[in-house]
C-alpha positions in Angstrom: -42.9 -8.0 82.7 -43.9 -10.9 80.7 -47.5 -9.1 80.2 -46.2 -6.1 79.7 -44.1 -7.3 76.5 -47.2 -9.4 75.1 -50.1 -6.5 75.3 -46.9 -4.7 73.2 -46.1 -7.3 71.0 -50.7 -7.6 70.5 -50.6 -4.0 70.4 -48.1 -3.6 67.4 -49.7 -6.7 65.8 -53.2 -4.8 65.9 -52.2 -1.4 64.5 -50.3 -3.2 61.6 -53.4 -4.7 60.6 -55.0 -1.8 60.3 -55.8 -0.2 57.2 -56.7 3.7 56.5 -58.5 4.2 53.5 -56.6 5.1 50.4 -54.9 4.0 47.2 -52.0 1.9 48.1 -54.2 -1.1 48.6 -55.0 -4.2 46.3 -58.3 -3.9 45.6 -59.8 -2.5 41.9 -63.5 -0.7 42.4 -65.4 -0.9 38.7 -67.8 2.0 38.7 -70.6 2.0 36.4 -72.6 5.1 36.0 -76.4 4.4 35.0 -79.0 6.8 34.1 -82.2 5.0 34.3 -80.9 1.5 34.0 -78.9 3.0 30.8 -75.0 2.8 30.9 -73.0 6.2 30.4 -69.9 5.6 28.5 -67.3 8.2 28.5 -66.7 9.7 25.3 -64.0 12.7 23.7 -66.2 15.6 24.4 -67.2 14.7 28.5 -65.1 12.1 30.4 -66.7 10.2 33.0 -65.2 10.9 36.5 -65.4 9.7 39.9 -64.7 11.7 43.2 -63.2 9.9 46.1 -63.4 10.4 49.5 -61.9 8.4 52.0 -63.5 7.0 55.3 -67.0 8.4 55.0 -70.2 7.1 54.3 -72.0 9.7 53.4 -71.3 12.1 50.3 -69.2 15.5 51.5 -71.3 18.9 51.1 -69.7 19.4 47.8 -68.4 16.1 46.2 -66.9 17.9 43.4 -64.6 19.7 45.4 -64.0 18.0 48.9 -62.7 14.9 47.7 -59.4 13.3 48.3 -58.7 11.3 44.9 -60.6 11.9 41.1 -60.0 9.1 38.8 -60.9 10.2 34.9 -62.7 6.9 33.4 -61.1 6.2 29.5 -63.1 7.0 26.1 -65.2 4.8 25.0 -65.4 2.6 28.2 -68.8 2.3 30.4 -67.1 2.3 33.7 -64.5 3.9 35.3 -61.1 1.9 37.4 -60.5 3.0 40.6 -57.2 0.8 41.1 -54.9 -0.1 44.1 -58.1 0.6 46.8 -57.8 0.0 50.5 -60.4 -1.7 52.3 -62.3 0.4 54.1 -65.0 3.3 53.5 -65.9 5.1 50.7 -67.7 7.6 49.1 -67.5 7.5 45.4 -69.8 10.3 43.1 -69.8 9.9 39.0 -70.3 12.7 37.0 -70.7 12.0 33.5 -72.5 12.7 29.8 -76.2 11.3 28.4 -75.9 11.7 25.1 -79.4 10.4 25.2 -80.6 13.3 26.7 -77.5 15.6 25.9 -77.3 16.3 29.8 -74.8 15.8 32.6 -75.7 13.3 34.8 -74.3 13.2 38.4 -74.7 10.5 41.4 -73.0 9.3 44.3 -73.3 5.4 46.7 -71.3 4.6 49.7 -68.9 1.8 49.3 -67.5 -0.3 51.6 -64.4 -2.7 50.7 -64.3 -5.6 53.1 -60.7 -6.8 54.9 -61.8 -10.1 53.2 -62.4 -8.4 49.3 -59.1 -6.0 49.8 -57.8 -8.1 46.7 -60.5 -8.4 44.8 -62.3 -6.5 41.7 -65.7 -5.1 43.1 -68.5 -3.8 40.6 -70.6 -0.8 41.4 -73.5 0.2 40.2 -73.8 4.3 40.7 -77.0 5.4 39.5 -77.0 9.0 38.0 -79.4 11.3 37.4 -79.6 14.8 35.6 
């Protein structure tokens, strides 16, 4: 009996510390489009945006429109928040505006938050391209 009540008690203990992917977490992903080493700021005209996907790895057939969270970055800023992050795995894909070459610029890179960094602020660098 005694065995039976600790593999339940290890049991419980386990699926509590287990996370799904999502946004109720504590974790803040900074994503910085680049085109060609070049930061894309979001401006009035063309917002940056980032498409989520939850526990994947690799980008969905159509990122723009099988994703389960799409975080709008704010004018003027060169990155865009992704706050209250799970750990876990991610696919994240930027769209955004070159005003260098007045041309949309899309790109995607799997991330994956550690249990250790699910409090922590993690940069990416999402290279773009037209």
């Amino acid at each position: 009996m005694k065995k039976v009540i600790y593999s339940a008690i290890v049991l419980t203990a386990f699926l509590m510390g287990c996370s799904k992917e999502g946004l109720d977490g504590d974790a803040t992903l900074v994503l910085k489009p680049a085109h060609h080493g070049s930061s894309i700021s979001s401006t009035a005209a063309y917002q940056d945006s980032a498409f989520i996907k939850f526990n994947v790895k690799d980008a969905p057939a159509d990122p723009t429109h099988d994703y389960d969270a799409l975080i709008v970055g704010e004018i003027g800023e060169d990155h865009v928040h992704v706050t209250n992050v799970k750990w876990g795995d991610y696919f994240v894909y930027c769209t955004g505006w070159d005003t260098t070459i007045n041309a949309r610029v899309t790109g995607g890179v799997y991330v994956k938050v550690k249990r250790s960094e699910r409090k922590n602020e993690i940069v990416v660098d999402v290279p773009v391209t037209e």
